[in-house]
N, C-alpha and C positions, 0 to 999 in steps of 0.2 A: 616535225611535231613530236615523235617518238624520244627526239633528244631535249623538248622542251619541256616533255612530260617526268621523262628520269630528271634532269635539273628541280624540277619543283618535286619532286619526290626525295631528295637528296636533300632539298633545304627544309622541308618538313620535318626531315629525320631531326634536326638543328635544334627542333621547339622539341623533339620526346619528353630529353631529360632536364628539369629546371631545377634549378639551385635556387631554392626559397629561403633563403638568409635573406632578414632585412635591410629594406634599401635607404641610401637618404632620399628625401623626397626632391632634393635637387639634381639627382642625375636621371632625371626623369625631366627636367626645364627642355622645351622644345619653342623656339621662334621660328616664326614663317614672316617671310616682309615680298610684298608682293604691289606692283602698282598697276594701278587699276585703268585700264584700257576701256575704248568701246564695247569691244566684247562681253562685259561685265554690267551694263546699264540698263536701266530700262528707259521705254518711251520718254519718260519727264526727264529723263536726264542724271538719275541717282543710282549708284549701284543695287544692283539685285539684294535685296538679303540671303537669297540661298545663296548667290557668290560666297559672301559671310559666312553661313553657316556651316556651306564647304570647308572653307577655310578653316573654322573653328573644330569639325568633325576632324580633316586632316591633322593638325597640331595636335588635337586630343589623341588622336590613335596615335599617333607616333610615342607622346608619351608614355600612354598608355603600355607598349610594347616595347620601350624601351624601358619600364618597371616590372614588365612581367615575365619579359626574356621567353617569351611566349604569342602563339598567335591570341587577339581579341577580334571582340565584336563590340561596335557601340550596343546598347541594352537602352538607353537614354538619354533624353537630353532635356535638364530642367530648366527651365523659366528662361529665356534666351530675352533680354532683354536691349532693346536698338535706342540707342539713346540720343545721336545725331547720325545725320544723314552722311555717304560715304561720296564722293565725287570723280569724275574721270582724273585722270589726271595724280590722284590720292596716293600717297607710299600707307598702306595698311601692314600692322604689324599684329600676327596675332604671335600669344605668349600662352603656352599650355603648359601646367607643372599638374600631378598625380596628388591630391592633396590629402586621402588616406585611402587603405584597402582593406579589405574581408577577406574573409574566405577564396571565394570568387570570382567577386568586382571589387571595383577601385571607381573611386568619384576625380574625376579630372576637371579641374578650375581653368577655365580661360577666358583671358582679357582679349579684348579687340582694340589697339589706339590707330590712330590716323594722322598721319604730318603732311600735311603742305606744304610740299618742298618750297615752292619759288619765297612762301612767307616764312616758313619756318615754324609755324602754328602747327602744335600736337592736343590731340582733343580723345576721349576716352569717347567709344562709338558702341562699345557694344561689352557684353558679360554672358556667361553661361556655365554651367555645371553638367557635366556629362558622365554618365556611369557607361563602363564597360567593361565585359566581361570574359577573361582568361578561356582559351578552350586548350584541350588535348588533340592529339592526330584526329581522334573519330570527329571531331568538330564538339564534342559534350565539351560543359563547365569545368575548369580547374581549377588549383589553387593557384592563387599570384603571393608573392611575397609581402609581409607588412612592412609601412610606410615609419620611417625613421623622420621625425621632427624636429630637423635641430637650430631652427631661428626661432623667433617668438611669434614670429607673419607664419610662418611654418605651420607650428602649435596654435593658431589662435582658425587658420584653415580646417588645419585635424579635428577638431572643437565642431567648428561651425559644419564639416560634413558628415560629423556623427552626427546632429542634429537632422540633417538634412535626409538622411537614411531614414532615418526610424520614423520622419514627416510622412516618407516614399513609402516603409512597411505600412503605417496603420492609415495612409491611403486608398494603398491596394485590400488590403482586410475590411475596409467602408466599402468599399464599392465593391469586394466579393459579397459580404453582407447585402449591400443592398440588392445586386442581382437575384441572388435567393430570395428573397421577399416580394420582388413580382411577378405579378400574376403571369403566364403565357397566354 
């Protein structure tokens, strides 16, 4: 235990210092391709969606930390939308790219597609937007580096998750708002 505790102590020291020079937002691309077993279904016979949502939290964090050269935490996960059903049998492929950062968080984009191997049919199953946030040794918020957009899908992502932020700010400002306004 003692040597398992200095090893994680030793690779913590790894995240101290981070080099915050901007990154492209492509060497943050992380794929997971995983097929889907028993173990992943429910009663009816269709995969879990948390299997999914696993999958998509993992690909996210991965990219997420391989943008921020730093430990994260997911902070959120918006609108997770299941758009076809996932089956045993399924090669599921999730795709997580870092699509822009702040300060402290970064909004991570992932797709979910699905192939059917014996047919060959690929079909788009699921989508999500995930924020999460850089910490320091103590576990507190850090800074992560800004996101370099250099395709036009890139820029048109960057775009679409400033929007997305500032939907998230004056979200949380409604419902601090409204909290203060009732009654106890």
């Amino acid at each position: 235990m003692d040597r398992f505790l200095r090893m994680r102590d030793d690779r913590d020291r790894l995240y101290g210092d981070v080099d915050l020079t901007p990154r492209p937002a492509s060497q943050s691309r992380t794929v997971i391709c995983v097929v889907m077993e028993l173990e992943h279904v429910n009663n009816a016979g269709y995969v879990h969606g948390g299997t999914i949502m696993r999958l998509v939290d993992t690909a996210a964090g991965i990219a997420a930390v391989r943008h921020a050269r730093r430990r994260v935490v997911t902070a959120a996960m918006d609108d997770m939308s299941f758009l076809a059903p996932v089956y045993i049998g399924d090669l599921v492929t999730v795709e997580a790219m870092v699509n822009d950062a702040h300060h402290t968080s970064m909004e991570i984009g992932v797709r979910v597609d699905v192939e059917t191997v014996p047919t060959g049919e690929h079909r788009h199953v699921a989508s999500a937007h995930l924020v999460f946030v850089g910490l320091d040794e103590e576990g507190r918020p850090a800074p992560v580096p800004p996101v370099i957009a250099e395709t036009d899908q890139e820029r048109r992502r960057q775009a679409e998750a400033k929007i997305r932020r500032e939907q998230r700010l004056l979200r949380k400002q409604a419902l601090a708002g409204a909290g203060q306004k009732r009654p106890r």
